[in-house]
N, C-alpha and C positions, 0 to 999 in steps of 0.2 A: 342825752338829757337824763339826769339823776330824777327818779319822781317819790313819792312817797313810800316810804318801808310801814311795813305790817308786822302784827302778832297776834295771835290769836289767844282770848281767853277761856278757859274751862266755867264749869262751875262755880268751885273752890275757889279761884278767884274773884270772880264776879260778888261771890260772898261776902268775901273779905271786905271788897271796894263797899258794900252794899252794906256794911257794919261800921266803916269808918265814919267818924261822926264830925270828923277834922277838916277832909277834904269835901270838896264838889264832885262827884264821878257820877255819870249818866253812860251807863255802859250794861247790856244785857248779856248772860253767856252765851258763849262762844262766837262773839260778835269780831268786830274790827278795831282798833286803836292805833294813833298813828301820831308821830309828832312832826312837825315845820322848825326847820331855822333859815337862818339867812347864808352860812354858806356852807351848808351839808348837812343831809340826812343819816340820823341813825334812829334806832330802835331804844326808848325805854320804857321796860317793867317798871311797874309801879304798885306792885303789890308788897311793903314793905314788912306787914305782920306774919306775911308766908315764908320769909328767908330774906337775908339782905340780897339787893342787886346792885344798889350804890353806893360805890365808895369814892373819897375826892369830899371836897366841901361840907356836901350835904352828911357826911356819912364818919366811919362808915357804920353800917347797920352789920345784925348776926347774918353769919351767910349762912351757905345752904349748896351742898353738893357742890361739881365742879364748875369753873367759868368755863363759858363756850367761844365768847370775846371779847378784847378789852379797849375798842377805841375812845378817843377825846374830842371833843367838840365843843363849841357853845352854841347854845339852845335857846330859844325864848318862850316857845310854850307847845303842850301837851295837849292836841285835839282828840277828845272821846267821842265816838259814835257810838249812837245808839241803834236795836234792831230796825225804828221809827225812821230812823236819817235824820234825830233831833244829833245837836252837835255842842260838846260842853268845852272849854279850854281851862286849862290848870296853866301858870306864869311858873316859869323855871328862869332864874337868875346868876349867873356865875359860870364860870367851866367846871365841867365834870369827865369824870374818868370811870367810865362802866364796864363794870364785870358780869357778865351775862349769866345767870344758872337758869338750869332747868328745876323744878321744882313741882312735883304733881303735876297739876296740867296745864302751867304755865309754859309758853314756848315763847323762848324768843329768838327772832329771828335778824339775822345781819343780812338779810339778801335783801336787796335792793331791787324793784321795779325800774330798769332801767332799757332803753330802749336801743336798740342791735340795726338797725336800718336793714331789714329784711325786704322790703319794698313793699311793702304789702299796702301802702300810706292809698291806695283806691283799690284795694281789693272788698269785696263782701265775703262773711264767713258768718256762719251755723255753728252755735255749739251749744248741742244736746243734753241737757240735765245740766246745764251751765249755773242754777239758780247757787251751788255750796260747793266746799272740796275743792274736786281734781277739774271740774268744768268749770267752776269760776275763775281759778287761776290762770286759766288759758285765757279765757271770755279777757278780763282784765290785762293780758301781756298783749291780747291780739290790738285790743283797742287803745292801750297806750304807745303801741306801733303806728298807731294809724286806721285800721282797716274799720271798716264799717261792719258790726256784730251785731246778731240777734241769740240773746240767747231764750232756751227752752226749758220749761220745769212743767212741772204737774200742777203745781201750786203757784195760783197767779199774785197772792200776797209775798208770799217769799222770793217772787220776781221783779215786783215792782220794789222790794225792800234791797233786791241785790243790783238793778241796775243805777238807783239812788245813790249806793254808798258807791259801787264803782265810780260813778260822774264825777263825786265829790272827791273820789280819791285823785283823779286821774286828767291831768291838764288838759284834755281835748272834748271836739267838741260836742255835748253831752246829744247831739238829738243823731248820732253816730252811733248809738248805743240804745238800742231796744229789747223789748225781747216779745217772745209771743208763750201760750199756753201750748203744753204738747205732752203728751202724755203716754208715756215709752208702753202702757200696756195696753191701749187701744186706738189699735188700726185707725181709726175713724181720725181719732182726736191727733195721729202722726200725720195723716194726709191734710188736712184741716195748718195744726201747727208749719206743718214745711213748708206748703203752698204758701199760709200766708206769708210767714218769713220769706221767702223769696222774692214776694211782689214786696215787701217793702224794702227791702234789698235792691229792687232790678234787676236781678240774675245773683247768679252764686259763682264764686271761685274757690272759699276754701268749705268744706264738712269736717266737722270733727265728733262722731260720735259718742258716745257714752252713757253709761249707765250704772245706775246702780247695785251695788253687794247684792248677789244672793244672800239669803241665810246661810246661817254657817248648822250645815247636819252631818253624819255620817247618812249612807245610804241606808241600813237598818231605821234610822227615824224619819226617812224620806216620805213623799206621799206622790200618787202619782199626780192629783194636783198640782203640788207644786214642781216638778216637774215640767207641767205645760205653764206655767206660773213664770219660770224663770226663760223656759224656750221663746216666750214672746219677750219678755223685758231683756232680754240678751241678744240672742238671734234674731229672730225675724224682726221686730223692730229696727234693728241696725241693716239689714237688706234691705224693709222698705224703705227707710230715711235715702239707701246709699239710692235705689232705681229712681226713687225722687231725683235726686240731687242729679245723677249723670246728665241728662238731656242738657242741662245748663252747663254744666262743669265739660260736656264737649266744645258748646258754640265758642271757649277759648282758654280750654288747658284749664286744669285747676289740680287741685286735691283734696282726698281724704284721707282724714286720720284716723284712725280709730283706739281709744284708751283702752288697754286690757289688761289685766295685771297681771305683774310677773309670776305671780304664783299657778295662773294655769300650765307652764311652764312645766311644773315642776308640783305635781297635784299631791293632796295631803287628806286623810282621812276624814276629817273633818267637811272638807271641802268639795263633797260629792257633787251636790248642785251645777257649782263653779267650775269643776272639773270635765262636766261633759258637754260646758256648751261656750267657755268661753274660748277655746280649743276654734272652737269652730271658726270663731270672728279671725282668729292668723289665717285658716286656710279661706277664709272668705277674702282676707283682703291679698294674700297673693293671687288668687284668683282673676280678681279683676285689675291687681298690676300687669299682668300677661297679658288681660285681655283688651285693655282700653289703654296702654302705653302707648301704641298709636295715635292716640288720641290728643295727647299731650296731657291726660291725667295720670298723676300719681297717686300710689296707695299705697298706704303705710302703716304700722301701729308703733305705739309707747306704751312701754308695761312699764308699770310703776311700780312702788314696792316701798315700803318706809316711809310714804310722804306724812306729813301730820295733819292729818285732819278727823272729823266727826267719825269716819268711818276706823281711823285706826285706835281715838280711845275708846271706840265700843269694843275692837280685837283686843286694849288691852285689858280692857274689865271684865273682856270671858276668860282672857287668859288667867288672871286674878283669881276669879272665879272659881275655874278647872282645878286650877293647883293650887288652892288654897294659901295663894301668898298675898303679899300686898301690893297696892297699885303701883308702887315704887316699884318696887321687884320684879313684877311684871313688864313694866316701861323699859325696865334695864334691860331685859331678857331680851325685847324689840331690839334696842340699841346694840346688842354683844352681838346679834346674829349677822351683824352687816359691817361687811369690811372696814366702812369709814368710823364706827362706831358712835354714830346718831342720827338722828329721823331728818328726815329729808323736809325743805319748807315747802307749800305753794306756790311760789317765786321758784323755785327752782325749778321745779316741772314746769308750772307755766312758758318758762321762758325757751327748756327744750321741746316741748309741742309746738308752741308759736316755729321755731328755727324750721322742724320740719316739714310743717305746712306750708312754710313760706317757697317764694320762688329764690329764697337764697339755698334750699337742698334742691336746687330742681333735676340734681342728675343721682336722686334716690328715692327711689321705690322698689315695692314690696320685700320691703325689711322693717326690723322690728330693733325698734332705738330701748336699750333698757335705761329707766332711771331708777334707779335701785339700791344706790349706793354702796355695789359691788355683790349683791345676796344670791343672784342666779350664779352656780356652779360649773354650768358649761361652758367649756372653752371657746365654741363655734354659735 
């Protein structure tokens, strides 16, 4: 079953939409946008004073750098979401034939939410900082699989704003999808969040950790604050989430994931913080793939690397930054360093965390899936 495709907006475009004086758009940055037809989903941009994106009928408009893809379909209308979960539609009339660009920090994306029969359709699963990013993505693939999700943030507005827009995205059935308060820097507020996700759960089968970026320092700008700063919001939180979670994840097999990015990998100046603890979560999780395989739990991580979201235009605006170029050029810089030569979507990560967690990898643990779009160097 095909479900609704995504893109995410920047700023700059949110502007744009928010100047046009011609159309209706109720859309906040870096929100959700999505369109319906009758017999197939794709993706359109609809920002037309930033670069053309459509050509065919309506068009065509100036372009704008290269196309990324160019399917055909008819369409009937354009649903915007807002941060609110208020919801606008725009009518589109005729076939059209789309050429995809990237343009500042417009992303559009051809990956599809589409569901893999993993079996997960009565499992329960945890996913930690699930409210943006690389944990909603999963949050959203697990529960258009099926599985019954809770997810966790800090912020209970931005939770109940993400489990909103997911429902509405996402054909099942919405009281499937909850989330609770939980708060990756203190203990109290981790015990508190899991427990209760669990009871509203009734047990657990799958954990999917996660957390958010250090700051990006070299060690000369470090402090030993932050230091224990990032120890709890990396490490130990992600131990206590997992000693939570086992007692259940024995009484019938399950697994945990854990998200860490590929760059601890392969650490970089900058990235002192990141470099000495997120190291730790690979050898945590072979750890207890050793120790608890008897058990019928798995544990695994996905290092990610290139995906597109909040946390990558902020790496490219220091890149920008740093080297005094432009956001363009900095974007580009992301996109040359990786084999396939562009950023990776949310749908696509989503869909291989879900695979691994599922009981469709059930004869793989303690390894480490890269999604990366080929940037780690090592062969093994």
């Amino acid at each position: 079953m095909v479900y609704i495709p995504r893109y995410w907006l920047g700023k700059s475009a949110a502007k744009a939409m928010d100047e046009d004086s011609e159309h209706h758009y109720n859309v906040l940055p870096c929100r959700t946008a999505w369109l319906t037809d009758t017999d197939c989903c794709s993706v359109l941009p609809v920002i037309t004073r930033m670069g053309s994106v459509i050509t065919g009928n309506n068009g065509p408009y100036e372009r704008c750098r290269r196309p990324h893809v160019e399917p055909s379909f008819s369409m009937e209308r354009l649903i915007l979401l807002d941060r609110t979960g208020s919801v606008s539609t725009v009518d589109c009339l005729g076939q059209f034939t789309l050429a995809f660009y990237r343009f500042r920090r417009i992303y559009a994306s051809r990956i599809f939410i589409v569901t893999m029969d993993l079996d997960v359709a009565d499992k329960s699963a945890i996913v930690l900082a699930g409210s943006k990013g690389l944990g909603r993505a999963v949050a959203t693939q697990l529960f258009a699989e099926g599985a019954s999700v809770v997810i966790t943030s800090s912020d209970q507005d931005n939770l109940a704003d993400t489990v909103q827009e997911i429902r509405d995205t996402v054909d099942e059935n919405p009281d499937k999808l909850q989330y609770r308060v939980c708060d990756l820097t203190d203990p109290d507020s981790i015990e508190s969040g899991m427990t209760g996700a669990i009871d509203d759960l009734g047990g657990l089968d799958i954990l999917i950790t996660n957390h958010g970026g250090p700051p990006s320092r070299t060690f000369a700008e470090t402090t030993l604050e932050e230091f224990d700063d990032v120890y709890q919001g990396v490490v130990r939180s992600t131990v206590q989430a997992c000693k939570i979670a086992l007692p259940y994840l024995e009484e019938g097999g399950g697994s945990i994931t854990n998200l860490v990015a590929a760059s601890a990998l392969e650490p970089n100046v900058s990235g002192s913080l990141a470099n000495v603890f997120r190291p730790g979560v690979y050898g945590l999780s072979k750890t207890m793939a050793n120790e608890f395989g008897g058990d019928g739990i798995r544990v695994n991580c996905v290092a990610p690397r290139g995906i597109y979201t909040d946390r990558i235009e902020y790496k490219i605006d220091m890149l920008a930054d740093e080297e005094g170029i432009s956001i363009e050029e900095a974007e580009q810089q992301r996109e040359e360093e990786l084999p396939l030569s562009r950023l990776g979507s949310p749908e696509e990560f989503g869909r291989a965390v879900a695979f691994v967690a599922s009981p469709a990898a059930g004869f793989t643990t303690g390894s480490i899936l890269h999604v990366d779009g080929g940037w780690s160097s090592s062969a093994f």
